[in-house]
PATI-305148 format. One record per residue: residue number from 1; residue in three letters; x, y, z of N, C-alpha, C in turn. Coordinates in steps of 0.1 Angstrom, whole numbers. Layout:
N
NUM, ALA, X, Y, Z, X, Y, Z, X, Y, Z
...
***
This chain:
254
1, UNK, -538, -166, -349, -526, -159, -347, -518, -166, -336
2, UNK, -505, -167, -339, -494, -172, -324, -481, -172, -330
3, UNK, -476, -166, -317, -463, -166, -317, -454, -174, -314
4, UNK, -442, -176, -319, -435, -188, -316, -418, -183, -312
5, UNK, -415, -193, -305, -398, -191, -301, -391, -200, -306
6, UNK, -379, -202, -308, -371, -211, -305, -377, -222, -307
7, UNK, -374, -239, -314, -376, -249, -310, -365, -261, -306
8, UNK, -376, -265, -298, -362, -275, -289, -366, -287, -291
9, UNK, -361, -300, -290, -367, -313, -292, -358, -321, -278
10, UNK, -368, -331, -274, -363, -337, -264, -370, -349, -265
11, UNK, -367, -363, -259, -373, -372, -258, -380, -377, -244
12, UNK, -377, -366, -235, -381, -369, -222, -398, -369, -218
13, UNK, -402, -359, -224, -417, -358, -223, -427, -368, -229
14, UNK, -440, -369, -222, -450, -376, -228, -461, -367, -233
15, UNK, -465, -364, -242, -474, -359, -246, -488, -370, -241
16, UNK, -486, -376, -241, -497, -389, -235, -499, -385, -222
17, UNK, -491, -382, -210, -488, -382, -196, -492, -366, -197
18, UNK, -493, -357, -204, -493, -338, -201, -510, -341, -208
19, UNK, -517, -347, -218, -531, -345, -217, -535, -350, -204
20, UNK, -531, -365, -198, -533, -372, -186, -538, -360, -176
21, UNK, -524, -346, -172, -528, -343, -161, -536, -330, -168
22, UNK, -540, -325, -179, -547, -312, -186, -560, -318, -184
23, UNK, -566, -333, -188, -572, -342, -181, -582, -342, -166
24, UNK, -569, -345, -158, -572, -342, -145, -573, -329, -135
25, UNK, -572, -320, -146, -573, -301, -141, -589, -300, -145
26, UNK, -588, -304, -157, -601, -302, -159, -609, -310, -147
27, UNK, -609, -320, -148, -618, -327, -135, -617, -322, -119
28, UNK, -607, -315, -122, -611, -306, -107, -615, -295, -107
29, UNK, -619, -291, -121, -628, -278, -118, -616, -266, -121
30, UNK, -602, -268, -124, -591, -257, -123, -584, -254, -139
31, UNK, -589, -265, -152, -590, -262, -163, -600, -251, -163
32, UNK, -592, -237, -173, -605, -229, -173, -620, -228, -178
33, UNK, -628, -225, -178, -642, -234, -182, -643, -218, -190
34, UNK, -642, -217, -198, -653, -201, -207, -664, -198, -204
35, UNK, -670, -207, -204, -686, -206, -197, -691, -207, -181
36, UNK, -682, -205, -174, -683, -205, -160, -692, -194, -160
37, UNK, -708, -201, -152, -716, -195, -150, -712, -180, -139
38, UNK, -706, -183, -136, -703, -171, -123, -694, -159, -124
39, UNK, -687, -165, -138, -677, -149, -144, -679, -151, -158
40, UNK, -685, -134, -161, -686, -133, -170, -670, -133, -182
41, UNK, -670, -137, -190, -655, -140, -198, -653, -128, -209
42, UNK, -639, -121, -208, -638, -113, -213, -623, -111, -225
43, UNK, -614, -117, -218, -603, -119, -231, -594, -130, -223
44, UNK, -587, -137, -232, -582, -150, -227, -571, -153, -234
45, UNK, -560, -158, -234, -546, -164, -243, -540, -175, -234
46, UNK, -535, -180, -239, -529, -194, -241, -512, -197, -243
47, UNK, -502, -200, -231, -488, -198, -236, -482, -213, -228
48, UNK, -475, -216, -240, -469, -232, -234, -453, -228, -231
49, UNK, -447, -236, -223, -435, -233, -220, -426, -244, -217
50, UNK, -416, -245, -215, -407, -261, -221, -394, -259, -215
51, UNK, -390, -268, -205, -372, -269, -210, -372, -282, -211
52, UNK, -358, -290, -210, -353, -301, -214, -365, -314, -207
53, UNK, -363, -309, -194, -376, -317, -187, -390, -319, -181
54, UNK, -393, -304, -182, -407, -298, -178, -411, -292, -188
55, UNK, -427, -290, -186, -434, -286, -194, -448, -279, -187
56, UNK, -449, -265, -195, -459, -257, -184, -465, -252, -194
57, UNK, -484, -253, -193, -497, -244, -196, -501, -232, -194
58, UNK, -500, -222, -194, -505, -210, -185, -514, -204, -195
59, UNK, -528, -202, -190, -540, -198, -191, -541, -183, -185
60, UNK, -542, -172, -198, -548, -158, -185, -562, -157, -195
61, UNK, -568, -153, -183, -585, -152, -181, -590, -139, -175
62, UNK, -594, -130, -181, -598, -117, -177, -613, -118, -180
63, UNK, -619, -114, -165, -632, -118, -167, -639, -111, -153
64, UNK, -652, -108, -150, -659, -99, -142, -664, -115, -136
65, UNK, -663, -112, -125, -673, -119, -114, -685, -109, -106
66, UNK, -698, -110, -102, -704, -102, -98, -704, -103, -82
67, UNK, -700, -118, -80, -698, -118, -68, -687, -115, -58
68, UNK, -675, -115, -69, -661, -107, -64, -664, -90, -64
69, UNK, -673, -86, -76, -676, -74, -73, -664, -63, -80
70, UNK, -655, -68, -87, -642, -63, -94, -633, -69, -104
71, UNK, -636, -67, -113, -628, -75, -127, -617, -78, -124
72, UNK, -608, -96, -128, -590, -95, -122, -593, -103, -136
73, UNK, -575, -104, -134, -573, -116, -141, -566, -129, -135
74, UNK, -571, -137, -139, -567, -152, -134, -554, -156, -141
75, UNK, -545, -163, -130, -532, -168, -141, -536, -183, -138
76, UNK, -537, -193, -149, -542, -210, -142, -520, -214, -145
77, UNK, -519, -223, -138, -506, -227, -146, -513, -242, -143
78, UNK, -507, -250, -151, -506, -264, -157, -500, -269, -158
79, UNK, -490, -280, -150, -469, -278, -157, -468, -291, -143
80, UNK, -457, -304, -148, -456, -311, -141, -446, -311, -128
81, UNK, -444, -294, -129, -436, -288, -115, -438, -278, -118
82, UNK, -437, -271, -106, -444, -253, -102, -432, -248, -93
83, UNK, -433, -235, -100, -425, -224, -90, -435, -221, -80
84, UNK, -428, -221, -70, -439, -208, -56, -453, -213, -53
85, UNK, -450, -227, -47, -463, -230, -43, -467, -225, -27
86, UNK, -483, -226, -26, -481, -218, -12, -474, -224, 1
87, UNK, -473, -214, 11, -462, -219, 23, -471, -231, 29
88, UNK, -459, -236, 40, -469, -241, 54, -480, -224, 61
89, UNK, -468, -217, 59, -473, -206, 69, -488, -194, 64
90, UNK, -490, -202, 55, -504, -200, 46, -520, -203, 52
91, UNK, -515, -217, 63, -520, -225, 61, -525, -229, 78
92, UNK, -537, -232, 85, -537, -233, 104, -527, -244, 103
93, UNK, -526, -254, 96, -522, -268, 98, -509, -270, 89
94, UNK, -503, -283, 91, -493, -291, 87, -502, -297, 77
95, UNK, -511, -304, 81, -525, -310, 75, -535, -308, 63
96, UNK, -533, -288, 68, -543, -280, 57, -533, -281, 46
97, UNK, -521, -277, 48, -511, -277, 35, -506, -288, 28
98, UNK, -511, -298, 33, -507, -311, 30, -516, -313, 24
99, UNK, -526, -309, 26, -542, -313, 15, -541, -302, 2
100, UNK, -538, -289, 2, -538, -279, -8, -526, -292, -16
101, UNK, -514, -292, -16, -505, -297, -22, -511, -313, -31
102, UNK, -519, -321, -22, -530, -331, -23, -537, -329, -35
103, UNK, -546, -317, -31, -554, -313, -40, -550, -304, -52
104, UNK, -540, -299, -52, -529, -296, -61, -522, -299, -64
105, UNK, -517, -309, -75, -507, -320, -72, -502, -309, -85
106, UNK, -507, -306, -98, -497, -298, -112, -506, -285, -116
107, UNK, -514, -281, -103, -518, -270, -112, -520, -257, -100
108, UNK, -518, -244, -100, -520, -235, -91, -523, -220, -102
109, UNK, -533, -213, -95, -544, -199, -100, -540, -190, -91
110, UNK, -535, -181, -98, -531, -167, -89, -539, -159, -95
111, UNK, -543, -143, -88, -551, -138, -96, -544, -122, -94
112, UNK, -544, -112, -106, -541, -103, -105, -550, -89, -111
113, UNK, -552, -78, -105, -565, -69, -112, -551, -55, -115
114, UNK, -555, -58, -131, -548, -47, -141, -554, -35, -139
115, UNK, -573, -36, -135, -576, -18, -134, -579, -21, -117
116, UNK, -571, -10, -112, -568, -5, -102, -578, 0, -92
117, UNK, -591, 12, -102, -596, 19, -94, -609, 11, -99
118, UNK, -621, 14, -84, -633, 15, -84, -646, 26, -91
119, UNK, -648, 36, -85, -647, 49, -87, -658, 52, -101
120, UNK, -657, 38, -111, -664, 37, -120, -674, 27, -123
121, UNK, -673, 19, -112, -685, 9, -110, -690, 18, -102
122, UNK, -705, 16, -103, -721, 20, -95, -719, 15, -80
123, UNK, -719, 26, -73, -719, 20, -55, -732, 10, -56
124, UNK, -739, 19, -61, -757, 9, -58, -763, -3, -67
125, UNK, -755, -4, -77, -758, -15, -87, -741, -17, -92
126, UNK, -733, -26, -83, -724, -29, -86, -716, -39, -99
127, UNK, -732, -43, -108, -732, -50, -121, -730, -40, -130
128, UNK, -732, -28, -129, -730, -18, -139, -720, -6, -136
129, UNK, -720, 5, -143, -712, 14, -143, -714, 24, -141
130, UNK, -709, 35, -137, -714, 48, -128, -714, 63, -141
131, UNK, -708, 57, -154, -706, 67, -162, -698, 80, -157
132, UNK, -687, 79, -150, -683, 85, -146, -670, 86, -140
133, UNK, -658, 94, -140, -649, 94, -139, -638, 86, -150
134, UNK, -627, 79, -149, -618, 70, -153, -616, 57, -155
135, UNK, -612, 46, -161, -608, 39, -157, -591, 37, -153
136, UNK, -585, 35, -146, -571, 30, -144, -564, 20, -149
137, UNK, -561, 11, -156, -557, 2, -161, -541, 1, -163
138, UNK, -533, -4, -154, -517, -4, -154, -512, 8, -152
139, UNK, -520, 14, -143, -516, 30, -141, -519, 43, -155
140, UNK, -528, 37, -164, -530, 46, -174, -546, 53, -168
141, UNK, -551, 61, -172, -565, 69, -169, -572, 63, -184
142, UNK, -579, 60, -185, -587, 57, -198, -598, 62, -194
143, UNK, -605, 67, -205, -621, 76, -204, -632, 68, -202
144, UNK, -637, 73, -198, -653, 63, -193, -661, 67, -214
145, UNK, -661, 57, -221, -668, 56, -233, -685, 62, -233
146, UNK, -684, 69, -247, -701, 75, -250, -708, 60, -248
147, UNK, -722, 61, -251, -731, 49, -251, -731, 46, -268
148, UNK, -728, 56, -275, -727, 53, -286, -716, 49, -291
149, UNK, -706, 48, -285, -696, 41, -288, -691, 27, -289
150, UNK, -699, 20, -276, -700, 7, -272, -696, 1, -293
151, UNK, -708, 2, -299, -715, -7, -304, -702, -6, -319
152, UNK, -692, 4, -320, -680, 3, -324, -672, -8, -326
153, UNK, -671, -10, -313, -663, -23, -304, -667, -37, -304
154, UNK, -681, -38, -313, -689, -51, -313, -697, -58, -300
155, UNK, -698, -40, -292, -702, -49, -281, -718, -40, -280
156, UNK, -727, -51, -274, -741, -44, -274, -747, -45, -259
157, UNK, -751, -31, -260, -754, -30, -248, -768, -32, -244
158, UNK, -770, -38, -232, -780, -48, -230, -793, -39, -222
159, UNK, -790, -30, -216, -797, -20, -211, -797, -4, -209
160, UNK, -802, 1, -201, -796, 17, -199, -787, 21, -202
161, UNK, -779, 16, -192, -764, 17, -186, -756, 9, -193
162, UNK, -743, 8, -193, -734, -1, -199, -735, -11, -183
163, UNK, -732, -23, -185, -727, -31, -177, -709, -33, -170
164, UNK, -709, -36, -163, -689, -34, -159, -687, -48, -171
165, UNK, -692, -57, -174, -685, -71, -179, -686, -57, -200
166, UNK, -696, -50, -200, -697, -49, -214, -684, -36, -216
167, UNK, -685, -28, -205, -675, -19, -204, -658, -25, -208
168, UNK, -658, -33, -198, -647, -44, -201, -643, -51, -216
169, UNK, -652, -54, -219, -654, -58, -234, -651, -47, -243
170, UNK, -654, -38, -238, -652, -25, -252, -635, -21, -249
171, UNK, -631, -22, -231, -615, -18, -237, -607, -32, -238
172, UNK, -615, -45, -239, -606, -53, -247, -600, -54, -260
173, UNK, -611, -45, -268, -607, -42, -281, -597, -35, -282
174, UNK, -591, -25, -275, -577, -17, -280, -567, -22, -271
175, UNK, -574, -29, -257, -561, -30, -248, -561, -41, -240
176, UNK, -565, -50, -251, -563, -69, -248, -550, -70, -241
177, UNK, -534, -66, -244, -526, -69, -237, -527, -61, -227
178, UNK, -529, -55, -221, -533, -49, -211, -540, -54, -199
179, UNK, -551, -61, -199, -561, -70, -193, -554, -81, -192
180, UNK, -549, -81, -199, -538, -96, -196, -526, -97, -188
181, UNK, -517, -110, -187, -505, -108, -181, -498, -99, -186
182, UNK, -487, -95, -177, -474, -91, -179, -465, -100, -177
183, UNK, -453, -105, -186, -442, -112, -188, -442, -120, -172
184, UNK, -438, -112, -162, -440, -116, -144, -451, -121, -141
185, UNK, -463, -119, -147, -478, -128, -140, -476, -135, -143
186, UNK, -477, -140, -161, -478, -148, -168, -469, -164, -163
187, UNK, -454, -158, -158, -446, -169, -152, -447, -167, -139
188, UNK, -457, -168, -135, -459, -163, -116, -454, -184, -113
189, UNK, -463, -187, -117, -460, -203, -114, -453, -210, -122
190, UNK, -444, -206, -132, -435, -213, -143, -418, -215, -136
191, UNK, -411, -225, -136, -401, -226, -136, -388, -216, -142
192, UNK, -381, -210, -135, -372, -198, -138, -368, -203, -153
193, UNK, -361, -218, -154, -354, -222, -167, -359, -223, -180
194, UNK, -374, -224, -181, -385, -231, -185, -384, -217, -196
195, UNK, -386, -221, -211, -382, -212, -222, -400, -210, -226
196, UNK, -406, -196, -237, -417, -198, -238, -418, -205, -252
197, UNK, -424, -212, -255, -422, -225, -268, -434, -217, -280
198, UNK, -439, -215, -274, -458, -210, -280, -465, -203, -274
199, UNK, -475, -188, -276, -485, -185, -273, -496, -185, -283
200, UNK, -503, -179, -278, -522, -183, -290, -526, -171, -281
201, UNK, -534, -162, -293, -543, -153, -291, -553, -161, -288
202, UNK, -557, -170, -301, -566, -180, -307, -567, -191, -306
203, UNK, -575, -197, -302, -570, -215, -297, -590, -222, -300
204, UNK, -588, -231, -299, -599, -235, -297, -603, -243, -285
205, UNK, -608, -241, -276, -609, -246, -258, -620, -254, -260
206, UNK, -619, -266, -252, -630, -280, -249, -647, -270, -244
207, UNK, -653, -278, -242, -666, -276, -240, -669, -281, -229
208, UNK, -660, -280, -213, -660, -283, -204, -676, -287, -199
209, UNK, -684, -277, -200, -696, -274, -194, -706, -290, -199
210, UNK, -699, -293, -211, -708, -302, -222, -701, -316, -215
211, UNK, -695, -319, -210, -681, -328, -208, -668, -332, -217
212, UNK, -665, -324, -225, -655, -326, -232, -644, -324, -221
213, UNK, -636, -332, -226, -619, -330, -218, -611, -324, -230
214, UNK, -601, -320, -224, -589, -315, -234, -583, -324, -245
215, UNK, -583, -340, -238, -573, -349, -250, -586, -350, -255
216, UNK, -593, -346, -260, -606, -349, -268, -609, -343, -277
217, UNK, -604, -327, -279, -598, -324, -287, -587, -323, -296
218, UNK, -590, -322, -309, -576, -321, -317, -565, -316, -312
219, UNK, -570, -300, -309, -565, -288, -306, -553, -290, -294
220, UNK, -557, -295, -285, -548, -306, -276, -538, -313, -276
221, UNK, -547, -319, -278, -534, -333, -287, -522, -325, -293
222, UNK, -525, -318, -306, -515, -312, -309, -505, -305, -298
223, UNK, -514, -297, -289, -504, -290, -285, -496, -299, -270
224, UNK, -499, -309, -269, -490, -316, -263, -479, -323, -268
225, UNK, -484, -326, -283, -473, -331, -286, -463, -321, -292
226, UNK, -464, -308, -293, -454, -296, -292, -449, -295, -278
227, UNK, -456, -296, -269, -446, -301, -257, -438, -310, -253
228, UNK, -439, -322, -261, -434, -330, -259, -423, -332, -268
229, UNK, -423, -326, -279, -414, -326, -290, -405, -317, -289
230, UNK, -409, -302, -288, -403, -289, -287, -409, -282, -300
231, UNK, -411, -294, -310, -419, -285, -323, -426, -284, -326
232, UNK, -427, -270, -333, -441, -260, -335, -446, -270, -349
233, UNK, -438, -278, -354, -446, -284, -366, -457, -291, -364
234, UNK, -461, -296, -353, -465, -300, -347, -481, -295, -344
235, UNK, -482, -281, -346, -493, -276, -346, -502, -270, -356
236, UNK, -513, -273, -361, -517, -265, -378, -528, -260, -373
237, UNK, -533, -254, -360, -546, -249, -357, -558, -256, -362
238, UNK, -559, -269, -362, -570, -281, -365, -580, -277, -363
239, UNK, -587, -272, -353, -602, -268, -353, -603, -247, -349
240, UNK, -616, -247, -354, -623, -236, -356, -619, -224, -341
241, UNK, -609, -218, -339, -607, -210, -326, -625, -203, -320
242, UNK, -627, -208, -307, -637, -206, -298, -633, -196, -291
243, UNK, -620, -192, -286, -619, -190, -271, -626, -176, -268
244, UNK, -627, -169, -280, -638, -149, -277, -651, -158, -270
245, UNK, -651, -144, -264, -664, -143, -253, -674, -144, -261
246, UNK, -674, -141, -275, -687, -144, -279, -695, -157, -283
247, UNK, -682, -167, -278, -689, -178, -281, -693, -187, -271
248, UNK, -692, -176, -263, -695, -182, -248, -708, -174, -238
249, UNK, -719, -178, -242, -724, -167, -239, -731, -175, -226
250, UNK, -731, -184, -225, -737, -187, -204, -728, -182, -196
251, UNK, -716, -180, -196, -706, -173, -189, -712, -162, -182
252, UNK, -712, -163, -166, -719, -154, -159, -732, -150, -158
253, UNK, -738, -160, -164, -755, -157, -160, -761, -166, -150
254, UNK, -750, -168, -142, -758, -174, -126, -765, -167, -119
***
């Protein structure tokens, strides 16, 4: 599935030069990896964005860390200029910010948490869930789910209790936009002028963990060269969409 806008054509962009730096995100660890052993992955989309001269990636990644201790979502942007990079005043040094910028040269991760309250995670086993009370999600109350309901939702539960990553998983099923950006996250680091060209539910994402890079894929390639062009003809969904959590199952078993 994907939505599309408007198409624009320009000769300014390289689709050669936008894998280059999707490329070099990945090599620093700031391309999203699915299988990042440390959060478990929960719902994910994919939105490209374009004006005459720039061109921006934005990645949302909703996903439990057990070490953060609270499910967010990640916004990655990707784009050969960024809105709202951090201050000097961020930063002890002239030095420190000069190195984030360094080590940031096209890409910056903001993170934002759509459920609100605690209250339903386990004080004492903070991997699981307390069966009790609400969840909050964008200011809505949603019900803490039967045990027999999980398995509805395609999701199987692994022990006693539900887990917070399988909990998660069960209200991705009705309220994927939800867990995800809002129009304002989504362009938290996008250029005010910058039009949205393409999103993807569905995409198929590299195999970071394996070493695959992004121009290494088909899937890529195409979609840079929709950046570079402005047209969606440009893209025929070439390989087999990966991006569900179920195809990623080391995700979070550090």
């Amino acid at each position: 599935m994907f939505r599309s806008s408007k198409k624009r054509r320009s000769g300014l962009l390289s689709g050669h030069d936008i894998l280059g730096v999707l490329d070099k995100a990945a090599e620093a660890y700031v391309f999203p990896m699915l299988d990042n052993g440390y959060i478990y992955p929960v719902a994910s989309r994919l939105t490209l964005f374009r004006s005459k001269e720039d061109w921006a990636v934005v990645f949302e990644t909703f996903g439990f860390s057990p070490r953060a201790g609270h499910p967010d979502l990640t916004i990655t942007t990707i784009a050969n200029r960024l809105k709202d990079r951090n201050k000097r005043s961020d930063y002890v040094s002239e030095a420190a910010h000069e190195n984030y910028l360094k080590q940031n040269p096209n890409w910056d991760m903001r993170n934002f948490w759509p459920i609100s309250n605690e209250e339903w995670i386990d004080e004492n086993d903070p991997e699981r869930t307390s069966m009790a009370g609400s969840i909050v999600l964008r200011g809505r109350h949603l019900s803490i789910p039967e045990m027999s309901d999980y398995a509805q939702n395609g999701v199987t539960l692994a022990g006693d209790f539900p887990a917070v990553v399988e909990l998660c998983r069960y209200i991705a099923c009705d309220h994927e936009d939800d867990l995800l950006g809002t129009e304002t996250e989504r362009r938290v680091s996008v250029l005010p002028d910058m039009q949205q060209l393409l999103q993807l539910d569905e995409w198929h994402h590299p195999d970071l963990s394996a070493g695959q890079l992004p121009s290494q894929t088909e899937t890529f390639k195409q979609l840079a060269k929709v950046l570079e062009t402005g047209s969606l003809e440009h893209y025929s969904k070439p390989e087999t969409p990966n991006n569900h959590w179920k195809n990623w199952p080391e995700g979070g078993t550090l």
